[in-house]
N, C-alpha and C positions, 0 to 999 in steps of 0.2 A: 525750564527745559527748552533747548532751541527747536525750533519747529524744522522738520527734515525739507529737505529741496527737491527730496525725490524719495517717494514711496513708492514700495511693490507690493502689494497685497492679492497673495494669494492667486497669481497668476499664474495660468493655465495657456499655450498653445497647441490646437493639432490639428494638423493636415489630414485632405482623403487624400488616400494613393492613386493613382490611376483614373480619380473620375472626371478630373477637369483637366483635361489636354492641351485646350490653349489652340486646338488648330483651328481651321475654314468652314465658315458655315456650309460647305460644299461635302466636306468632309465629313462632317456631324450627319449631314443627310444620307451620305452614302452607308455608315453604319448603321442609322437608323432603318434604310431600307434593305441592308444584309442581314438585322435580327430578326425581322418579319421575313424573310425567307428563309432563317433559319440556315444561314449560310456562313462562311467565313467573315470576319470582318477587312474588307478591301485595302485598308489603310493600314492593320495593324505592320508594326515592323520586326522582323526578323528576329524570334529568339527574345522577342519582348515578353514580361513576365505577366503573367494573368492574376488580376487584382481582386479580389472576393470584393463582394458588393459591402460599399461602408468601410472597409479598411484603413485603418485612420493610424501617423505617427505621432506621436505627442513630444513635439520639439521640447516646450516648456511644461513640467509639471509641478504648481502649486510652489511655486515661488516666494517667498518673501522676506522683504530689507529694506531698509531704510538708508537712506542716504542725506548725511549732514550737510549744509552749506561749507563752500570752502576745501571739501572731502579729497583729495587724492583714491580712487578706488582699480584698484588691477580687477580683472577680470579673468581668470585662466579657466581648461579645460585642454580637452581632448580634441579633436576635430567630431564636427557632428553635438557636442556638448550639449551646443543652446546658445551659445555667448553673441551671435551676431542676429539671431531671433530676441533676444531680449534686446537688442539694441536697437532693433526696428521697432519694437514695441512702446519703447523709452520714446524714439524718435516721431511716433505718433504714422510710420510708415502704416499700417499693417496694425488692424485690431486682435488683443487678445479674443481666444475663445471663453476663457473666464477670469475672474477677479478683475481687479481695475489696480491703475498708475496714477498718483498726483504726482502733479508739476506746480512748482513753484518760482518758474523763470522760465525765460527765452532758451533754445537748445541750436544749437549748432553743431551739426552733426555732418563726420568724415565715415560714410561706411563703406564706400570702396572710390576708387580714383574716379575723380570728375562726378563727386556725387554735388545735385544741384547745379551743376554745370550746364548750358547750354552750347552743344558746340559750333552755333552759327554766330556766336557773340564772339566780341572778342574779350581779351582777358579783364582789360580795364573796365568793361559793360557785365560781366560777370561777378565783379566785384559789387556793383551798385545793383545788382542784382537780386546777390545775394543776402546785402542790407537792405533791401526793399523788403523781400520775405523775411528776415528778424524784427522789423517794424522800425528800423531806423529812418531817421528824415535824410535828405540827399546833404544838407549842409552839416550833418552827424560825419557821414562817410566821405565828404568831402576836408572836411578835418584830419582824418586817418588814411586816406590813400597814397599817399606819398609816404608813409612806417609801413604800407601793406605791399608795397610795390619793390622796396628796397629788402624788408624781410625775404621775400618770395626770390629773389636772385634772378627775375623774368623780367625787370625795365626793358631789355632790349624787346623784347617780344609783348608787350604787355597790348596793342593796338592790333594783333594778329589775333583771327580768330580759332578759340583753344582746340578744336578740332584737328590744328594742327601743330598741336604741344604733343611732349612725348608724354610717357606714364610720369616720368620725375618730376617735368615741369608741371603734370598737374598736380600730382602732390604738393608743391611747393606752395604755389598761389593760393590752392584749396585749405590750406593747413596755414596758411598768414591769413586769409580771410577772415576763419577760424578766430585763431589766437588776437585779430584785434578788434573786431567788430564785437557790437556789445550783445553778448550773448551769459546769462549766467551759468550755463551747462556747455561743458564741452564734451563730445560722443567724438573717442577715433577708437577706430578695431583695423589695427593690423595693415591701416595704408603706410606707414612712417617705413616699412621695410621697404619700397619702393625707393627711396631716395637712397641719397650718398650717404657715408657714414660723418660725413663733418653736418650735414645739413639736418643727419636725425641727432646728434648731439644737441645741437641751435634747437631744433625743437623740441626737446627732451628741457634744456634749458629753459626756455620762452614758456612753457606750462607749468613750470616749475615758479617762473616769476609771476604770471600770471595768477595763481592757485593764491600765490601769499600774500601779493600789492594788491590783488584785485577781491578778492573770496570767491574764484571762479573755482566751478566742482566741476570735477576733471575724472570721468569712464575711459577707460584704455583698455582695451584688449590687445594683447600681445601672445606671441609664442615664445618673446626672448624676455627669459626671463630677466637676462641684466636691467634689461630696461625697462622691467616690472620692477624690480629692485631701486632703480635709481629715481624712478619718480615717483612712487605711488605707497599710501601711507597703509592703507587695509588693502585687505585682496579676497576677491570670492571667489572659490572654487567650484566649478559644475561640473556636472558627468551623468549623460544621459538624461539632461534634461532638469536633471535637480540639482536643488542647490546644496552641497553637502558638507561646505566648510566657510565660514565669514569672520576675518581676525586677522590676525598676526601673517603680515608679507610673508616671510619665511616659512612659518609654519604651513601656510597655503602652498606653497612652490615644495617643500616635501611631500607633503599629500600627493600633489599632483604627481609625483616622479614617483609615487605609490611602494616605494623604497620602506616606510615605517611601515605599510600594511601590512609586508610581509613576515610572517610567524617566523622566528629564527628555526633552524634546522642547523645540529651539529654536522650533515651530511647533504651535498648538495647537490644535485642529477643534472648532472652539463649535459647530457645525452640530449633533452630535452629542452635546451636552452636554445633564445634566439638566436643565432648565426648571425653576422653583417657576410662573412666568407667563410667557405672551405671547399679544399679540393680533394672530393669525392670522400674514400676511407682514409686514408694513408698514414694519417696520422692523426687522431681526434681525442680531445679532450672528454669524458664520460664522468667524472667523478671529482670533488672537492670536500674535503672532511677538515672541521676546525677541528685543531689540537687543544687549544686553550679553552673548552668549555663553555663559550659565548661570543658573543660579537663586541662586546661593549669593553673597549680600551680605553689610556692614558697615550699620549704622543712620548710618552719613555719605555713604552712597550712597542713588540712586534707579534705582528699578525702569523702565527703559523697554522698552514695548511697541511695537508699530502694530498696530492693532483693524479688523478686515475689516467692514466694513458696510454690508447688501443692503437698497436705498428703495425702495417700488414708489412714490414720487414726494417730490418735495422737501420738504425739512422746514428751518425756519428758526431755530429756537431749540432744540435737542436736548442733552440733559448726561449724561453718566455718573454713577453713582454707583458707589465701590466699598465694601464694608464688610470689613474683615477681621476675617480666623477663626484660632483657634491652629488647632494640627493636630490637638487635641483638639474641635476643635469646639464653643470659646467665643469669642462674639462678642467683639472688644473695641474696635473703633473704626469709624470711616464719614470717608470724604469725597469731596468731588463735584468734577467738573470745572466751569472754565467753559461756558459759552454755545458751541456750535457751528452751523454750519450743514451740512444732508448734500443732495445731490445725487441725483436720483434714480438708480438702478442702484449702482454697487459704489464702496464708498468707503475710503480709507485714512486712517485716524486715531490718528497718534503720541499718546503718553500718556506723562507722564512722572511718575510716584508717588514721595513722598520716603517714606524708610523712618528719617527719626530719630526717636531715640526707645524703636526696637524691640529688645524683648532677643533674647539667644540663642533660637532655636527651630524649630519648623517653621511655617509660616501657609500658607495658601489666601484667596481672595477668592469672594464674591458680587455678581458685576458684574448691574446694571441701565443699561436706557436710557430715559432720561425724554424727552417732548417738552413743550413750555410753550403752550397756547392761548393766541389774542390776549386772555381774557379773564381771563387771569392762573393758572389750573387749570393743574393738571399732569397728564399722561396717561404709563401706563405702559407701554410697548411691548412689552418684552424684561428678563427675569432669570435668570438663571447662576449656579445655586449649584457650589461647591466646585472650581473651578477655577483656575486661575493659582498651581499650588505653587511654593513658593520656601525657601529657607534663612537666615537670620540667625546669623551668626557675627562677633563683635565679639572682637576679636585684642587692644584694647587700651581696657578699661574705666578711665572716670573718670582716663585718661592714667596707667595704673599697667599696666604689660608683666604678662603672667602671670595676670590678674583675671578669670577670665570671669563673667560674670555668667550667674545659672540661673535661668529663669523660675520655677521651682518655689518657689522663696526670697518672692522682694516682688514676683512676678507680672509682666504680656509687657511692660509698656510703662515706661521708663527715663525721668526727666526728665533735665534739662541738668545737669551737675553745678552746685554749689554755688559764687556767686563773692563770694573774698572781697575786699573794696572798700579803699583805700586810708587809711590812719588820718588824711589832712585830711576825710576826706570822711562823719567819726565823727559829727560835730555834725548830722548834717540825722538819726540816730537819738535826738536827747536829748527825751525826754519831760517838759513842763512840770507839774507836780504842782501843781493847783490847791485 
């Protein structure tokens, strides 16, 4: 059995709220001689919330995983989760409150721009810097500065000191540093969004080559999920602090879009739904009923609804739009209804959505309702993000029993399969060569 590169065992952090302030020993006195008078405290600021003695947050609670050498590991959650407290944990910043972490390798860790950075140095003194603290020899790093200088897109600037690099260029350098000095753990959370998007592909790539020529174990946290997708083999879900799901990429990035949590309902209360917009009453979405009995389709069926909808007065030209969402929460299609007209007070409006096309998975929709002025303008009334969950399960791909198709392979949306044409009908392909 291979021995893990990284253990969590049973790891706990938690914060007091309010007792360690961080300000001037001038300050500290000054409170301390306001509660012996029994007075206000002089310092407190405005509308600041009062802390009960001991009130403690528990970032991480009772944690534990293991982690293979070589590993690709995504990291998701929510904001607030835990995912950048475990990574200062891993990274030996910042002691847990309980359980313990083995390491079994050197760590090289990106947790936010210009970490480990000095910025009186300049870039190429931060590089040997950097390998100084991994425990590299200066003739190690002198081998690879010249792959660390060209990766990073900063030659020109590399003798300037990085204090006056923008957010990108420290990305850049900080994340070749990274990727070429020898380190057997690589820690990034969420700096790679700083850069350009050719420069996070190159690094997306370069982790990717790394992980598999080298056995380098690779922690990413991300919010984009594509890019939890494209590089990363397992994925751990957290929320609130625990760890609630360790497996399957996909299955991880559902969860998190919390899309499968919810209990199907033949009847659905838009009233109550989150809004991205609407203007005021006028026209508002309340109500969504499946006709069909379930959520769970084939891409040869269609999704029918009837759609509850409250006028405070008549409207003559109205459309729906729906866009669909995986249950990862990437966009991947849009389409509109025809022309409708509504009535003032409550209205019933059947919808019937075709679903070919659509692979295996889970989706949600983002329903809007547009009106059309006489002057041709479109006005938006009402939008509803992440509602109308549904299931796609195709029993019988490309007419082959047993085939299922996984959106994770060639992604959600399936064409028609391929047809082949009868050999009289070969002559209308013959190409005249002129």
């Amino acid at each position: 059995m291979t021995t893990p590169i990284i253990s969590i065992n049973h790891i706990s952090k938690r914060y007091r709220l309010g007792q360690i302030g961080g300000t001037t020993l001038h300050e500290e006195l000054q409170r301390f001689s306001a509660r012996l008078r029994h007075k206000e405290d002089p310092t407190r600021r405005i509308d600041a919330r009062d802390f009960q003695k001991n009130e403690t947050f528990m970032a991480l609670d009772d944690v534990s995983f293991d982690v293979a050498p070589g590993e690709r590991l995504g990291i998701i959650g929510r904001n607030g989760a835990g995912k950048s407290t475990l990574l200062k944990l891993i990274s030996r910043i910042t002691a847990p409150t309980e359980g313990w972490i083995g390491l079994n390798g050197r760590v090289a860790s990106m947790l936010e721009v210009g970490t480990g950075f000095h910025g009186e140095l300049t870039g190429r003194e931060n590089v040997y810097l950097n390998g100084a603290i991994l425990g590299m020899k200066k003739s190690e790093i002198d081998e690879r500065i010249d792959s660390i200088i060209d990766f990073s897109e900063c030659s020109r600037f590399i003798d300037t000191p990085v204090k006056r690099y923008s957010s990108g260029m420290y990305v850049k350098l900080a994340f070749s540093v990274a990727a070429h000095l020898s380190s057997e753990i690589m820690i990034m959370d969420e700096v790679l969004a700083v850069g350009d998007m050719a420069f996070q592909k190159k690094c997306l790539d370069k982790m990717c080559e790394v992980s598999a020529s080298e056995g380098r174990t690779i922690l990413y946290v991300s919010h984009n999920m594509s890019t939890i997708r494209q590089l990363c083999e397992k994925c751990a879900l957290l929320d609130h602090g625990k760890l609630i799901y360790l497996g399957d990429v996909e299955e991880a990035i559902k969860r998190y879009a919390n899309v499968d949590s919810v209990l199907f309902s033949p009847v659905v209360n838009l009233k109550s739904a989150k809004r991205i917009f609407y203007d005021s009453d006028k026209l508002l979405l309340t109500e969504a009923v499946f006709t069909g009995g379930n959520n769970t389709y084939s891409n040869l069926e269609s999704l029918d609804l009837v759609f509850t909808l409250n006028a405070l007065h008549d409207f003559t030209r109205v459309r729906f739009q729906f866009i669909l969402f995986t249950g990862g929460g990437l966009r991947i299609a849009k389409t509109e209804s025809d022309y409708f007209p509504v009535n003032k007070g409550i209205n019933k409006i059947p919808v019937r959505i075709p679903l070919e096309g659509i692979a295996d998975g889970t989706y949600h929709f983002e329903i809007c309702l547009f009106d059309h002025r006489q002057d041709g303008s479109r006005e938006r009334y009402d939008c509803i993000q992440n509602v109308i969950p549904f299931n796609i399960h195709n029993p019988d791909v490309f007419g082959r029993k047993g085939i299922h198709w996984r959106s994770d392979w060639y992604g959600h949306m399936m064409l028609k399969p391929v047809q082949i044409l009868p050999s009289s009908l070969n002559h209308n392909f013959n190409v005249e060569n002129h």
